[in-house]
C-alpha positions as CSV (number, residue, x, y, z in Angstrom):
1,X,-84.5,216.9,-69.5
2,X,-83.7,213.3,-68.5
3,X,-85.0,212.2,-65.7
4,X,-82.7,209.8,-63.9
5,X,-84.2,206.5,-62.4
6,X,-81.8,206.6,-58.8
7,X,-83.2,204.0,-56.6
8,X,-81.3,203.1,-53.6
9,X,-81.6,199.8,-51.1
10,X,-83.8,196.5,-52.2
11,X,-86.9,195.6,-53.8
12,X,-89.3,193.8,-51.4
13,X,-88.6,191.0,-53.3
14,X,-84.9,190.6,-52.8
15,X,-85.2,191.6,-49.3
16,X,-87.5,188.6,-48.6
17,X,-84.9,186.2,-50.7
18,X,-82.1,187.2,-48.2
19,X,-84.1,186.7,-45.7
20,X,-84.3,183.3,-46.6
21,X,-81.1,182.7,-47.3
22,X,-80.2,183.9,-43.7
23,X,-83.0,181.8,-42.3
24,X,-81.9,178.5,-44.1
25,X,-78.3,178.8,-43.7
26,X,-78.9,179.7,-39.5
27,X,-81.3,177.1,-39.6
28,X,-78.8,174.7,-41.2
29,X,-75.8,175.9,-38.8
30,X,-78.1,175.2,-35.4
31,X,-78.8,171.9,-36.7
32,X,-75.0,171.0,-37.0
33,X,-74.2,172.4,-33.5
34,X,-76.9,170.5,-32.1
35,X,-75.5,167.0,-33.7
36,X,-72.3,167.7,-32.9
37,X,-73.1,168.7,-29.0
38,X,-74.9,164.9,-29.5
39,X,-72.2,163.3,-30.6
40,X,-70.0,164.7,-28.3
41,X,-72.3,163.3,-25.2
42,X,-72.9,160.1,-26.6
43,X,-69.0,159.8,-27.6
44,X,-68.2,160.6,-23.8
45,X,-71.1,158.1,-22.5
46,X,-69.3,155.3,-24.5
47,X,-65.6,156.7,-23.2
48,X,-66.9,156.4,-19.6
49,X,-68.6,152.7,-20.1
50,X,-65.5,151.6,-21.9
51,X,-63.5,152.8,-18.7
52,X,-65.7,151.3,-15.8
53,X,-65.4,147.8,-18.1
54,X,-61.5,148.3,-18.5
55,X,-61.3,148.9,-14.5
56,X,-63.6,146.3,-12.9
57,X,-62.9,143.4,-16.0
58,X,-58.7,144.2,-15.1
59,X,-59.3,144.2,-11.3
60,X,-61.1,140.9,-12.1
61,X,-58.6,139.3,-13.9
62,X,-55.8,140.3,-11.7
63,X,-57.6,139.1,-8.5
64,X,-58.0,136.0,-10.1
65,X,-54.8,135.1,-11.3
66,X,-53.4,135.8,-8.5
67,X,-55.5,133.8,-6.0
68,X,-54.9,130.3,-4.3
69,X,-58.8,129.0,-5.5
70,X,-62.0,130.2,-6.4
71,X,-64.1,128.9,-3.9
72,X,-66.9,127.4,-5.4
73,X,-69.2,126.7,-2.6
74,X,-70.0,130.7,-2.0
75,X,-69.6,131.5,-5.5
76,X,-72.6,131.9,-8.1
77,X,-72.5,130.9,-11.6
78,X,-74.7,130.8,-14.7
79,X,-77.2,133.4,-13.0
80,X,-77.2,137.3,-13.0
81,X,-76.2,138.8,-11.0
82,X,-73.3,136.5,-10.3
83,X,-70.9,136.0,-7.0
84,X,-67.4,135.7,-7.3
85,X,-65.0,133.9,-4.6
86,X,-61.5,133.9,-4.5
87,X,-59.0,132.2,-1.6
88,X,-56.4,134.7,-2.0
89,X,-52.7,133.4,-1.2
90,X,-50.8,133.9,2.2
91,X,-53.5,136.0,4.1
92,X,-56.5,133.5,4.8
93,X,-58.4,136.6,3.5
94,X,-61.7,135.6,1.0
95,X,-62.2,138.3,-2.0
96,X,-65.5,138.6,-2.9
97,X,-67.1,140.4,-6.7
98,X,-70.3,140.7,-6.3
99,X,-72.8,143.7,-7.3
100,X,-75.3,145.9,-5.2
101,X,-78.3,148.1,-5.8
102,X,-77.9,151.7,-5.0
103,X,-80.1,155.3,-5.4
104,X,-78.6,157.8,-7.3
105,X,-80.0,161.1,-7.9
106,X,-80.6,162.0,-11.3
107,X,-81.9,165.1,-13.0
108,X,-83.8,165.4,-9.3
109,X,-85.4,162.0,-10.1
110,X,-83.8,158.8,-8.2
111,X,-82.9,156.3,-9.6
112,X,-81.9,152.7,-8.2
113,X,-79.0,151.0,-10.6
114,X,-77.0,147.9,-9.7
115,X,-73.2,148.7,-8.9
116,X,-70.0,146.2,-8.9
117,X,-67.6,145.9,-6.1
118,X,-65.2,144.0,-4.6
119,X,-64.4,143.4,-0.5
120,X,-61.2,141.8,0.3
121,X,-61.5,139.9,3.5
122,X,-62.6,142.3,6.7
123,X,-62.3,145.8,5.1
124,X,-65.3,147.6,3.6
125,X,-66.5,147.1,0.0
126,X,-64.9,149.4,-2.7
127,X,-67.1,150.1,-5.6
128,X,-65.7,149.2,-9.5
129,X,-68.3,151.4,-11.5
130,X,-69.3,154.7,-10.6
131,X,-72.3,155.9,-10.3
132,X,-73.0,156.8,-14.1
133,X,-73.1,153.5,-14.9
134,X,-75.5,150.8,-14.3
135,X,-74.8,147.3,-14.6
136,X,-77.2,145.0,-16.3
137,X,-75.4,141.4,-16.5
138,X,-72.3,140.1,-14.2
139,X,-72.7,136.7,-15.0
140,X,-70.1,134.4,-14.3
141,X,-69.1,130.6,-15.9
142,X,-67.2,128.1,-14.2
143,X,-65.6,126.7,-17.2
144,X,-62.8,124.4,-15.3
145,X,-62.9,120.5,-16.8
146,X,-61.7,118.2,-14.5
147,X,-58.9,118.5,-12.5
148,X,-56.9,121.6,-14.0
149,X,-56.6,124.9,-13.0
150,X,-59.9,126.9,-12.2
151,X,-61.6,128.3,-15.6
152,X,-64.0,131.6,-15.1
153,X,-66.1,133.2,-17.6
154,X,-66.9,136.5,-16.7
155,X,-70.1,138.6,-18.9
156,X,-70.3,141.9,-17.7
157,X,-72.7,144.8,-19.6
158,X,-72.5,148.3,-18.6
159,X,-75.5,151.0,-19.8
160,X,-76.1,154.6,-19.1
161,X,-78.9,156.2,-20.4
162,X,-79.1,155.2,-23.9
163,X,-75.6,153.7,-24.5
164,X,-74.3,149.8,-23.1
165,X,-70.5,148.6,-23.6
166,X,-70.5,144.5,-22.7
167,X,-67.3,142.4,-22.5
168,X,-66.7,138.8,-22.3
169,X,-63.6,137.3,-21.3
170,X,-62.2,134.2,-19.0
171,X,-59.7,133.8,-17.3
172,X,-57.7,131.2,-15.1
173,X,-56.1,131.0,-11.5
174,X,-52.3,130.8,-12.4
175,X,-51.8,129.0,-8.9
């Protein structure tokens, strides 16, 4: 009689590879979701910098194209956190840039960050940058030479939490 060797299932040893294998490739898999959850939050902390830049550098430049004079004498330059003073045409109205320290709440913890915003004559201040963002330099240049048009350099940087986005850029009254 021949005895026949059936043996169903695994040895202990293959049973302890594939449990490996399952380990390493779940492993590997958690690892790529958690760099590509990173990525994702880093890529939208540089999206929302790159935005409060865009808005408060083109509210800048448009304000100052547009005005009579930048009035030098309540303006600040070459320091941070600058001041920024514009005669703006027909109204006798004064628009002012200029930033402001604010608490924020965040993760339960507050937090004071500095804030850019503009006030045009009587009405109240309207923020640039929201409150994810903190800004770290608005420093302004008077770059005019002599008697043409007034030249402004403008350096803002923009962080929040481990990610900054600065600009530099000048621009001129067109008046």
């Amino acid at each position: 009689m021949n005895k026949q060797n059936n043996k169903k299932g695994f040895t202990l040893i293959e049973l302890l590879i594939y449990i490996t294998l399952a380990g390493m490739i779940l492993t590997a898999a958690i690892n790529l979701e958690v760099n590509v959850s990173r990525g994702q939050a880093r890529a939208q902390q540089n999206h929302e910098l790159y935005i409060n830049a865009q808005v408060a550098i083109n509210q800048i430049d448009r304000k100052i194209r547009e005005a009579d004079d930048v009035i030098t004498a309540s303006s600040t330059f070459g320091t941070n956190p600058g001041v920024l003073t514009l005669d703006y045409p027909g109204t006798g109205t004064d628009i002012i840039f200029n930033t402001y320290p604010k608490e924020i709440m965040r993760g339960g913890t507050p937090v004071t960050i500095t804030k850019l915003r503009i006030k045009e004559g009587s009405a109240d201040p309207i923020d640039l940058t929201s409150d994810n963002v903190d800004v770290t330099d608005f420093t302004l240049s008077n770059l005019t030479i002599g008697g043409n048009k007034n030249n402004i350099g403008i350096e803002l940087t923009l962080e929040r939490e481990d990610a900054s986005f600065s600009i530099e850029t000048a621009v001129s009254v067109r008046k």
